[in-house]
C-alpha positions as CSV (number, residue, x, y, z in Angstrom):
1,X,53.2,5.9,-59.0
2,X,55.0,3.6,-61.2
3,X,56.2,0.5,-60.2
4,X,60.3,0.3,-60.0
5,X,62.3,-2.3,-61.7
6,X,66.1,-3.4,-61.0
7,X,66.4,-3.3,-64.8
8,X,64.5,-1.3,-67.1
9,X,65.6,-1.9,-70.7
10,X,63.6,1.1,-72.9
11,X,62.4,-0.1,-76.5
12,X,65.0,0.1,-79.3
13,X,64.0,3.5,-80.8
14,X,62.4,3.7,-84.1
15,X,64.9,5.2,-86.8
16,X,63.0,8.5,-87.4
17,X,65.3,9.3,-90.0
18,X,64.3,7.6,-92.6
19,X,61.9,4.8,-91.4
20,X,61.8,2.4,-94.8
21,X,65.8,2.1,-94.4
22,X,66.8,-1.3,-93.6
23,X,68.6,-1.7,-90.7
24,X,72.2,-3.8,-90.6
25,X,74.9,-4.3,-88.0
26,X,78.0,-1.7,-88.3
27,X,81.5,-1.5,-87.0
28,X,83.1,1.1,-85.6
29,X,86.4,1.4,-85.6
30,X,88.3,4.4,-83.6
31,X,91.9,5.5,-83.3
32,X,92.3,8.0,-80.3
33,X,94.9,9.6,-77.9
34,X,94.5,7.7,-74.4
35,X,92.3,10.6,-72.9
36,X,90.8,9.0,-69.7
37,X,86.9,10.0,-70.3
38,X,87.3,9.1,-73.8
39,X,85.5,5.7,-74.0
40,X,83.0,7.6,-71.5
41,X,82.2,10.0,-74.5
42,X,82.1,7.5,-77.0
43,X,80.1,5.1,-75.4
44,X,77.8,7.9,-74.2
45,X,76.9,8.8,-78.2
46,X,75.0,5.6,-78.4
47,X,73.4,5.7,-74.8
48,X,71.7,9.0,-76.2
49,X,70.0,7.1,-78.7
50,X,69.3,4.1,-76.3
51,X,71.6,1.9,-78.3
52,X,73.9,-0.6,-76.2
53,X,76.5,-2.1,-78.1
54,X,76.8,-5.9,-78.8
55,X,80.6,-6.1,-78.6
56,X,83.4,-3.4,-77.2
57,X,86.6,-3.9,-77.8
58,X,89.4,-1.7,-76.5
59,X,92.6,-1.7,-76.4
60,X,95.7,1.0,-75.3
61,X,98.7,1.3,-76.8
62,X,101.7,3.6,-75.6
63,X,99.4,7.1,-76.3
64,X,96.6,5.9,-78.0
65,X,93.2,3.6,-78.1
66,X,91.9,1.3,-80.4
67,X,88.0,1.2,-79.8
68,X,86.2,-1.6,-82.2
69,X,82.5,-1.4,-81.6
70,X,80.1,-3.6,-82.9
71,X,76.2,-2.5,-82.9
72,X,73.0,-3.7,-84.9
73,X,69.5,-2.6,-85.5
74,X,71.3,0.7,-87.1
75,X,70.2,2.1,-90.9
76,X,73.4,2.9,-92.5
77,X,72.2,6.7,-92.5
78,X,72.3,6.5,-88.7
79,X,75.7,4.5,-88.6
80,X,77.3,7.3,-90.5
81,X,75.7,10.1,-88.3
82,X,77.5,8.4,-85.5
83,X,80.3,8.0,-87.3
84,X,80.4,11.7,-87.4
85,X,79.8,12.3,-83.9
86,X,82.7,10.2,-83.4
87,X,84.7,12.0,-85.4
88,X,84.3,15.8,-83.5
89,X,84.9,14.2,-80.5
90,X,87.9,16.0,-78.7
91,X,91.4,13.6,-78.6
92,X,89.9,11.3,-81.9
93,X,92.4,10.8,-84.3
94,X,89.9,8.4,-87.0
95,X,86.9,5.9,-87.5
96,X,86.3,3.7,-89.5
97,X,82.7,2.2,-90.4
98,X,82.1,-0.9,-92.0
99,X,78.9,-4.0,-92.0
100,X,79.6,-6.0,-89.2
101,X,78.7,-9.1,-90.9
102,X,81.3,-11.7,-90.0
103,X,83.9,-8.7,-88.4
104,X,84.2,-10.8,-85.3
105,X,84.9,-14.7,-84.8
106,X,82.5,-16.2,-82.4
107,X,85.8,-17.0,-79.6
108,X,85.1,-20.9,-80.3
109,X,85.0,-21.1,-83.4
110,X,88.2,-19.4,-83.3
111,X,90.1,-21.7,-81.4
112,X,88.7,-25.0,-82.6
């Protein structure tokens, strides 16, 4: 029987896709009604694929959400296959993918 862990963390999962891409950080950003299993459903696109985010942003506003989503270790192939997901999901208005490099301000650098 195998031993039990308080945290398991699975290996990032080889890009099957096309192996030789090269993989870059993305960012997602989605406009959606304010469903409340929406971020749920997002979220859970990337937990199919073992993929955890490295930044999640969201924020409401009157009806709708503004998701940003930051991820690496991605080919651009699978970002955009995401992307689509994203875009059937029920209550999704748009996304928007674009390289993450230098998206997001490290918070003190920001201020200082």
């Amino acid at each position: 029987m195998p031993h039990l862990e308080a945290v398991n963390t699975p290996p990032t999962r080889a890009d099957v896709w096309n192996v030789s891409n090269v993989h870059c950080g993305v960012h997602y950003q989605v406009l959606a009604e304010a469903e409340p299993d929406l971020l749920c459903r997002a979220l859970n696109l990337f937990a199919l694929q073992c993929l955890t985010p490295q930044q999640v942003n969201v924020q409401r506003m009157d009806d709708l959400l503004s998701i940003d989503i930051v991820i690496d270790g991605l080919s651009w192939h699978r970002a955009q296959v995401i992307a689509e997901k994203l875009r059937n999901l029920i209550s999704v208005c748009s996304v928007e993918l674009q390289a993450a490099d230098s998206v997001w301000v490290d918070a003190t650098q920001a201020t200082g």
